[in-house]
VOTOR-249515 format. One record per residue (C-alpha): residue in three letters; x, y, z; residue number from 1. Coordinates in steps of 0.05 Angstrom, whole numbers, plus 5000, padded with zeros to 4 digits. Example, Ala and Ser with C-alpha at 12.3 -4.5 7.8 and 13.67 -1.06 7.14 Angstrom:
<torvexs>
  type     x     y     z  seq
   ALA  5246  4910  5156    1
   SER  5273  4979  5143    2
</torvexs>
This chain:
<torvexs>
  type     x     y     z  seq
   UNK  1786  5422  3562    1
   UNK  1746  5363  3574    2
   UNK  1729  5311  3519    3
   UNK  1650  5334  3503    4
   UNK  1679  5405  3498    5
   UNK  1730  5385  3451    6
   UNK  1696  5344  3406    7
   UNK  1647  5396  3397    8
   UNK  1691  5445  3376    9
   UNK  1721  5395  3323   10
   UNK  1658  5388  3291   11
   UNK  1640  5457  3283   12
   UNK  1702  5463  3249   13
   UNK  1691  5390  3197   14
   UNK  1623  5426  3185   15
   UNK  1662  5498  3162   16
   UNK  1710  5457  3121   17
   UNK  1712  5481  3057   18
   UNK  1715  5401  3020   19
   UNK  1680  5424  2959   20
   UNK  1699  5425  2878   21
   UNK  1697  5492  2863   22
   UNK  1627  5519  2835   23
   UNK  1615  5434  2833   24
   UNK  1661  5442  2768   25
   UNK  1736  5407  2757   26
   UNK  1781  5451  2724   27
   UNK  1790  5488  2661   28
   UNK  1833  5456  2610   29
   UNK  1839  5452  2530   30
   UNK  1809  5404  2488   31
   UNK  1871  5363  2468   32
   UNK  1889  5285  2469   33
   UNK  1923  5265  2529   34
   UNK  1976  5209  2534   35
   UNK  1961  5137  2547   36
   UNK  2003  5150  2613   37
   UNK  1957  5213  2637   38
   UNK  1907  5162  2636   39
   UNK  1946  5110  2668   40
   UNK  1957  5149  2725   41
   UNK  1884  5181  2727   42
   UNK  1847  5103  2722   43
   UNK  1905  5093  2782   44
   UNK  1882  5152  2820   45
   UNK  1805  5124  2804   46
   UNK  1822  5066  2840   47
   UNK  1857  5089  2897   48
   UNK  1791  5134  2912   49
   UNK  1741  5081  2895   50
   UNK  1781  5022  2946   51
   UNK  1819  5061  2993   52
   UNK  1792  5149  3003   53
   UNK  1718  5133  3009   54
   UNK  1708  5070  3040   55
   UNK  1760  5101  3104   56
   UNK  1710  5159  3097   57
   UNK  1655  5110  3106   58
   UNK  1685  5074  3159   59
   UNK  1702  5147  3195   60
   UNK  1638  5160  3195   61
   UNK  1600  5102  3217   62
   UNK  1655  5094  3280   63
   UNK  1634  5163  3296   64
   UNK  1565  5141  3298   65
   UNK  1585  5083  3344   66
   UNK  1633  5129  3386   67
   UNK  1565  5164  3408   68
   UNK  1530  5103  3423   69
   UNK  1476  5117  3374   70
   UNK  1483  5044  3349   71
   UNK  1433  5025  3399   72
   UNK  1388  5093  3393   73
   UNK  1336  5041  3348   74
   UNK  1332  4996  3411   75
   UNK  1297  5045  3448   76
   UNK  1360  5046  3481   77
   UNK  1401  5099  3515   78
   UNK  1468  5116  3474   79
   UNK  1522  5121  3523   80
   UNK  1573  5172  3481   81
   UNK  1650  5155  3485   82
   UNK  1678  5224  3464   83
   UNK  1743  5201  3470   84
   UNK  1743  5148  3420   85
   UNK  1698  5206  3374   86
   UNK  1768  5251  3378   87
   UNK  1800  5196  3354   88
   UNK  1765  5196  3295   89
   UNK  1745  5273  3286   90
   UNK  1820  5292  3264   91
   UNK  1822  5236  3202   92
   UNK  1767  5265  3174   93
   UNK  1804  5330  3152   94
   UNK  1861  5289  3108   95
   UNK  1815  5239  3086   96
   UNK  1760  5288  3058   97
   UNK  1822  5336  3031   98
   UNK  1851  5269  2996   99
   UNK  1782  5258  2964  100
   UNK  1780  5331  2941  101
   UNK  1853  5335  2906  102
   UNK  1839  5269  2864  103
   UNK  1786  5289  2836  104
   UNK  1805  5358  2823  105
   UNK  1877  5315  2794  106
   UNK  1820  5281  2741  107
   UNK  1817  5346  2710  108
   UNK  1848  5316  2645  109
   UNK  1775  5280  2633  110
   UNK  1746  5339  2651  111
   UNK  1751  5397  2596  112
   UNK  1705  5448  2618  113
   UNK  1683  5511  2579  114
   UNK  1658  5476  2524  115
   UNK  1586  5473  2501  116
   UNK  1587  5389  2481  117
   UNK  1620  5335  2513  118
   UNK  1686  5310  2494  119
   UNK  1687  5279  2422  120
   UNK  1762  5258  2434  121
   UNK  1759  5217  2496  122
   UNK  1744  5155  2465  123
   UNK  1806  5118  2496  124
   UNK  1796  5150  2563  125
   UNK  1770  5083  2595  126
   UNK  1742  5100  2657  127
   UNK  1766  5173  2666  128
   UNK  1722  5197  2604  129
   UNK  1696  5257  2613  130
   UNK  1621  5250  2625  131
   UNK  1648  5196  2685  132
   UNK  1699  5257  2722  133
   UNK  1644  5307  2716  134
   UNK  1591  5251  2744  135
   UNK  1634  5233  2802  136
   UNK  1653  5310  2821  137
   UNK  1572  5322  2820  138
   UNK  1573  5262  2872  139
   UNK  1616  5282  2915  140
   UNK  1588  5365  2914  141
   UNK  1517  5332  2931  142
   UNK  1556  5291  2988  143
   UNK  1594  5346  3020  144
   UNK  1533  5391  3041  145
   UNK  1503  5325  3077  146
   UNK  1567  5325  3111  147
   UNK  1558  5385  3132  148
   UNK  1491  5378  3157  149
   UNK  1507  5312  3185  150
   UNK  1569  5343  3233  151
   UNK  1523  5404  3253  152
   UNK  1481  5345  3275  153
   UNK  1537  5315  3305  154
   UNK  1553  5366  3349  155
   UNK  1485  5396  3372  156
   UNK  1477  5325  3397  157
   UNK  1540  5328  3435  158
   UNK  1526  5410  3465  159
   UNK  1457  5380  3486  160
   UNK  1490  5314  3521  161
   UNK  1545  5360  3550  162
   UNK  1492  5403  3585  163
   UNK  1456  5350  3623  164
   UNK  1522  5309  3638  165
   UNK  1537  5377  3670  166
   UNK  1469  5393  3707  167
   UNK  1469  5391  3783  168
   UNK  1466  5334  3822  169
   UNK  1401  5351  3839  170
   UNK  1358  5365  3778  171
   UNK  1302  5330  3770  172
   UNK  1299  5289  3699  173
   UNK  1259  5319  3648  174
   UNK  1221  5267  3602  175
   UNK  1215  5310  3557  176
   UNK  1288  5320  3558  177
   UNK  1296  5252  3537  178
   UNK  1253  5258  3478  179
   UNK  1295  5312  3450  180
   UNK  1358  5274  3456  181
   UNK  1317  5204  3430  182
   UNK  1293  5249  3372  183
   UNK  1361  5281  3361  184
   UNK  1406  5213  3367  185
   UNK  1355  5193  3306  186
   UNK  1371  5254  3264  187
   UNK  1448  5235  3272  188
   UNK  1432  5161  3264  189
   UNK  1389  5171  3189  190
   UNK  1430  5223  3167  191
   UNK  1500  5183  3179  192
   UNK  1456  5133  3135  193
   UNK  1444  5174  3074  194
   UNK  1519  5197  3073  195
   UNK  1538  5132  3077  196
   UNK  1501  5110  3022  197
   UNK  1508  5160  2977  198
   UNK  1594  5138  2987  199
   UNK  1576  5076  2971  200
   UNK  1542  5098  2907  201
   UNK  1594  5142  2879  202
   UNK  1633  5080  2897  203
   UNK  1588  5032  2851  204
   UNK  1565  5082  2803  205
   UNK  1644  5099  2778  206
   UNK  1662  5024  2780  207
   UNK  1602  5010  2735  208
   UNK  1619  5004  2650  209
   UNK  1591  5059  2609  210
   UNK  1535  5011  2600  211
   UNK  1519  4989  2665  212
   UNK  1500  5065  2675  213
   UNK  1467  5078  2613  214
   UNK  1424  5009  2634  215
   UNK  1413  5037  2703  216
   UNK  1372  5096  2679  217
   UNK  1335  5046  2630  218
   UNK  1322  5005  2688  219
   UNK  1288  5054  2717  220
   UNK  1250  5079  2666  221
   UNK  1218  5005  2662  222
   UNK  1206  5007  2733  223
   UNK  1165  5070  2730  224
   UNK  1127  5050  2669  225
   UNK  1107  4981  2704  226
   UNK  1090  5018  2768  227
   UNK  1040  5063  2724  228
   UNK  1018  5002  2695  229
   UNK  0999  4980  2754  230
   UNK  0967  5038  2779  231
   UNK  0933  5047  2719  232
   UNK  0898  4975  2726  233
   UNK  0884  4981  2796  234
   UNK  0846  5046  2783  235
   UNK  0799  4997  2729  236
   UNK  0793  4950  2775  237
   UNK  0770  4989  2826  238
   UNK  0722  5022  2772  239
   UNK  0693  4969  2751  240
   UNK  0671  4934  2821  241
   UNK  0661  5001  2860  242
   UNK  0595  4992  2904  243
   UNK  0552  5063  2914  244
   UNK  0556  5082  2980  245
   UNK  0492  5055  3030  246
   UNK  0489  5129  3059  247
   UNK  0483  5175  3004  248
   UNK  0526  5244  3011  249
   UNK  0501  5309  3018  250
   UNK  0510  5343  2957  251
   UNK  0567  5388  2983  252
   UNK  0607  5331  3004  253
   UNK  0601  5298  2938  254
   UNK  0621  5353  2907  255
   UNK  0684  5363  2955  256
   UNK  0700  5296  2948  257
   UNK  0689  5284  2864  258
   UNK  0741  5354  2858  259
   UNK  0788  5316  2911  260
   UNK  0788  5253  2861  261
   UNK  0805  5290  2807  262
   UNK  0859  5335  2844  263
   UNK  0890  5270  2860  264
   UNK  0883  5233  2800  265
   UNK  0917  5282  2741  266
   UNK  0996  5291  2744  267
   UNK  1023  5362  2770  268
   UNK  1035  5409  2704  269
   UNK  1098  5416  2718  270
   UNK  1118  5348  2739  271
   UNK  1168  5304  2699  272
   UNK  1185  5221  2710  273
   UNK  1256  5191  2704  274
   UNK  1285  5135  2720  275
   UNK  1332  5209  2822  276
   UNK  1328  5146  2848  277
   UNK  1360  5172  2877  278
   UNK  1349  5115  2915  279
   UNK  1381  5160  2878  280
   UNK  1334  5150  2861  281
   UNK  1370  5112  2866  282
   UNK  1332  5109  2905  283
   UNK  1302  5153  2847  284
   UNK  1325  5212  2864  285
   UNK  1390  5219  2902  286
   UNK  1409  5190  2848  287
   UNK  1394  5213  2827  288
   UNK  1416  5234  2743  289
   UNK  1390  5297  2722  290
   UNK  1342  5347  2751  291
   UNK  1278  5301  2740  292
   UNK  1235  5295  2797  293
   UNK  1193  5232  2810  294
   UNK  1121  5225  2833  295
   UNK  1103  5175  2885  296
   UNK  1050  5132  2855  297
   UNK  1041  5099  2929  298
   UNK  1013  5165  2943  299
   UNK  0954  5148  2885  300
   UNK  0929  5092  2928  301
   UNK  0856  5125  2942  302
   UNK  0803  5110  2898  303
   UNK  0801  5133  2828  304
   UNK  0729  5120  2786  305
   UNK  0747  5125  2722  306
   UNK  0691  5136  2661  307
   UNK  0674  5070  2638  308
   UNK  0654  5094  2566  309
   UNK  0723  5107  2562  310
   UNK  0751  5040  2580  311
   UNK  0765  5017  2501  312
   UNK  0815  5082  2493  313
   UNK  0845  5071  2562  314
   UNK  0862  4994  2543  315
   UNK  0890  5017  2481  316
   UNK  0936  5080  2520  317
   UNK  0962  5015  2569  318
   UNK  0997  4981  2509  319
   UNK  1034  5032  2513  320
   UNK  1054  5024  2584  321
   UNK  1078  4957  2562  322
   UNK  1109  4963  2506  323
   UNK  1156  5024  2534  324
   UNK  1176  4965  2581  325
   UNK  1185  4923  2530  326
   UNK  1228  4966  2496  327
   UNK  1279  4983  2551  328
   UNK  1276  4902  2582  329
   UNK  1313  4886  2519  330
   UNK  1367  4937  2537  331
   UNK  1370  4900  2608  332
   UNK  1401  4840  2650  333
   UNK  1343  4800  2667  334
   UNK  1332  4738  2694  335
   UNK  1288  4715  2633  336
   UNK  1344  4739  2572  337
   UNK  1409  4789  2573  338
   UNK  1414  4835  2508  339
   UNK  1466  4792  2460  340
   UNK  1516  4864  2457  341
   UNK  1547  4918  2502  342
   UNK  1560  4981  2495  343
   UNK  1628  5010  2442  344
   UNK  1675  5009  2495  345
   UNK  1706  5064  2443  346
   UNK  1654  5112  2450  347
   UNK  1662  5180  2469  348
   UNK  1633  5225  2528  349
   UNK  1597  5263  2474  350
   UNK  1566  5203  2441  351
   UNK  1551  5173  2511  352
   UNK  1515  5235  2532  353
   UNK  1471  5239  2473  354
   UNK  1449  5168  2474  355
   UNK  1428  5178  2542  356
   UNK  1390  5239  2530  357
   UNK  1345  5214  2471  358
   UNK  1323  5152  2509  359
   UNK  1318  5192  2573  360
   UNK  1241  5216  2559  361
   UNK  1217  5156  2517  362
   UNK  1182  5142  2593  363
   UNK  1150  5212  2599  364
   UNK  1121  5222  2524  365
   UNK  1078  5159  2539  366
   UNK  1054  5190  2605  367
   UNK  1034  5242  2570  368
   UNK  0990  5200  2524  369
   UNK  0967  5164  2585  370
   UNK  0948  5212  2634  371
   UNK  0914  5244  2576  372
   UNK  0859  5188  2556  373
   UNK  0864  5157  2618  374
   UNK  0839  5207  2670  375
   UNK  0794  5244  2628  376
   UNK  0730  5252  2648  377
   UNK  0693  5246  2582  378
   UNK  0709  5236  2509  379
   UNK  0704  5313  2488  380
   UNK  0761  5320  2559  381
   UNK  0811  5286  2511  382
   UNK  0852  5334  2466  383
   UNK  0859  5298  2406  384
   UNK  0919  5342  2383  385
   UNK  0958  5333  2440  386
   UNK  0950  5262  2441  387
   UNK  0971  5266  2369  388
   UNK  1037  5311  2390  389
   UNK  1057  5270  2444  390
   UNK  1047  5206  2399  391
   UNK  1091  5237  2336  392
   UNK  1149  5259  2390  393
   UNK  1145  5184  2420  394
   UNK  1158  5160  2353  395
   UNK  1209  5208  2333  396
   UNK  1247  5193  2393  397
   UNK  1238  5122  2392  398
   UNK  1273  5128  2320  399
   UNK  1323  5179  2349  400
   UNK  1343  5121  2406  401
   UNK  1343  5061  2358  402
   UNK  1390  5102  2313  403
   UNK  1443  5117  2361  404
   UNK  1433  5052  2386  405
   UNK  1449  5018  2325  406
   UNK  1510  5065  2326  407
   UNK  1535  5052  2385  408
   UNK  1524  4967  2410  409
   UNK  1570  4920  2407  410
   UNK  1549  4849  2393  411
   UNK  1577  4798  2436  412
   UNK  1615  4747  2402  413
   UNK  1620  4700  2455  414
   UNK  1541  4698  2461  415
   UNK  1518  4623  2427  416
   UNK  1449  4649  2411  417
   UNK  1476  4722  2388  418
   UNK  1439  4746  2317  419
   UNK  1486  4768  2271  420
   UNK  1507  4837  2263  421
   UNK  1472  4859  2200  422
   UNK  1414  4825  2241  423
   UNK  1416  4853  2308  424
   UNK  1362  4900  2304  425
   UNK  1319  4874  2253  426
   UNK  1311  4808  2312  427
   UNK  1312  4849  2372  428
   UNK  1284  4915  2363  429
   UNK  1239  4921  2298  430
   UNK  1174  4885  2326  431
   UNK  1179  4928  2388  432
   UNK  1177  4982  2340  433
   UNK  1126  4966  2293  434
   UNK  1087  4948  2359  435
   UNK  1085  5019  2378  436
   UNK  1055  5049  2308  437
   UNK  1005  5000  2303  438
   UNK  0986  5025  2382  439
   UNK  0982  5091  2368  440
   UNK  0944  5080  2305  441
   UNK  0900  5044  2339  442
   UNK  0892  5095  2402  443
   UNK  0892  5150  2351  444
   UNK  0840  5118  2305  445
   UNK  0790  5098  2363  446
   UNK  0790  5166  2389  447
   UNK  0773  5203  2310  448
   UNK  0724  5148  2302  449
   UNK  0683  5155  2371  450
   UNK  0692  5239  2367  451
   UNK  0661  5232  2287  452
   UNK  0605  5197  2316  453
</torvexs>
């Protein structure tokens, strides 16, 4: 059987494989205490998965891409496939991708389905707590399907190389042809790159401390709120120094194009903002956490006229904007000042899970607020009670957060300039809260004032 042959048949049968947690779940097991050597040997298996399983996954998979010669595809040049180095490679995949599969599956311990809470006893888990085994088996069930995908990919590419390497002598070339293979080679090439990087994210994410993650999904919280921010000021900008046109539309094109504005400018009903990515996101978004999409505020770039009469209320909505960054830089690593504590390294999966789920929407109850004053189209277009709504759940989960927080940091002794204990929130986090009532009060009071009169 020659080598294209072959290898094609060895990649229909990677992309039937069958590398998959069952129902994206680990095992069933009781809620009971496990030894300090279960854990041992789980935080041993960790390891050998995060330095030795995926990165010879990785490195399977990017020599396969070289084995086809699509390392030169972005050139604009021809890839020249070497299918026997490819079935070299095709047959580690199976072991390697099997050896991924049992240690996770072997984390089980961590991982206590069939009850409705996280674990409140795996406080001395390290990092096989629960909430991190169930996080890296959802990895690794989004990666397998791209696998999938990615070897179908894999050997289309190689059926559709095999039948011109086989064509007569005489056959004229097709340019077309060409294109398809260009076009496919790509496919291969992008899709190698997305499985590759989500590997190297379960890789970082389960080497990261309970806080790193927890800080991750702050972090991008505080991007999104800065990237609205923006938006936001760009849209008054443009307001303010927008020119009438010199060649006045016809009425039905104004029309057309004042409903396009607002189409454009209000957030989908159903649409929510997080931290997915992804790029996971992540890349918001691959990354994803959760099942939060994100909107694409690039996509916002046309212009926006916003009602200038309204331009007191939509300053006072932007504090907002900053002071939910505010709020969340002081849970981050910056360049300017690092938070003086970490995270109880003794904190369960339970606890974990619930301090990231009350911060989680901190970001989307001030979009609300925002998207409610700021794209309105008069003063009587606001809905005074659902600004009030959103602004009592923003508070109530700003509380909720600062609560659990105060639970669950750890001040850092070693920090010089670290506030005492008994003072650690009153210095870092009381202002930022006092901040916020005194913006909504304000937001809240301008609007009852302007609507009385």
């Amino acid at each position: 059987m020659e080598p294209s042959v072959r290898i094609i048949s060895e990649l229909d049968s990677l992309a039937r494989g069958t590398w998959l947690v069952e129902d994206d779940r680990v095992g069933t097991h009781p809620e009971k205490t496990f030894s300090g050597r279960k854990v041992s040997v789980g935080e041993a298996l960790l390891v050998q998965v995060q330095t030795r399983s995926l990165p010879a996954l990785r490195q399977r998979l990017t020599g396969l891409v070289t084995a086809f010669g699509l390392d030169v595809v972005r050139m604009g040049r021809y890839a020249k496939p070497k299918f026997d180095d490819a079935l070299e490679i095709t047959p580690q995949l199976v072991p390697i991708l099997t050896l991924i599969q049992e240690s996770i599956i072997a984390l089980a311990p961590a991982v206590i389905d069939g009850f409705p809470c996280p674990s409140k006893i795996d406080h001395d888990y390290g990092f096989v707590k629960r909430f991190r085994c169930l996080g890296l088996a959802e990895k690794f069930a989004v990666l397998i399907p791209k696998l999938r995908t990615l070897f179908i990919y894999f050997s289309d590419l190689a059926q559709l190389l095999n039948d011109i390497n086989n064509r007569p002598a005489d056959f004229e070339p097709d340019y077309d042809e060409d294109l398809v293979v260009y076009h496919a080679s790509l496919d291969v090439t992008e899709l190698a790159e997305q499985s590759c990087k989500l590997i190297d994210d379960m890789i970082r994410w389960s080497q990261q401390s309970d806080f790193g993650i927890l800080q991750e999904n702050w972090k991008q919280q505080s991007d999104l709120l800065f990237k609205v921010l923006n938006r936001v000021t760009s849209h008054i900008y443009d307001t303010v120094n927008y020119k009438e046109p010199e060649v006045p539309m016809d009425e039905d094109a104004a029309l057309e194009e004042d409903a396009r504005f607002e189409e454009d400018a209000r957030f989908p009903e159903d649409a929510r903002f997080d931290e997915d990515g992804s790029e996971e996101n992540s890349e918001r978004g691959e990354a994803v956490d959760d099942d939060r999409s994100i909107i694409d505020y690039d996509q916002l770039s046309i212009f926006i006229r916003l009602n200038q009469d309204l331009f007191p209320h939509i300053h006072r909505s932007t504090v907002l904007l900053r002071l939910g960054r505010i709020f969340f830089l002081k849970l981050l690593n910056t360049p300017r000042s690092k938070p003086p504590f970490t995270l109880n390294p003794r904190l369960s999966s339970h606890d974990w899970v619930c301090l990231k789920e009350v911060t989680k929407d901190i970001d989307s109850c001030i979009f609300n607020i925002v998207e409610a004053v700021v794209y309105a189209e008069n003063l009587d277009d606001i809905n005074l009670e659902d600004v009030s709504a959103f602004a009592k759940e923003l508070l109530h989960r700003l509380d909720s957060s600062m609560a659990l927080l105060a639970f669950s940091l750890y001040p850092i002794p070693s920090r010089i300039d670290s506030p005492r204990p008994d003072s650690l929130f009153k210095s870092w986090f009381f202002d930022v809260r006092a901040q916020f009532s005194v913006a909504l009060d304000n937001l809240l009071q301008g609007l009852n004032i302007n609507r009385d009169a």
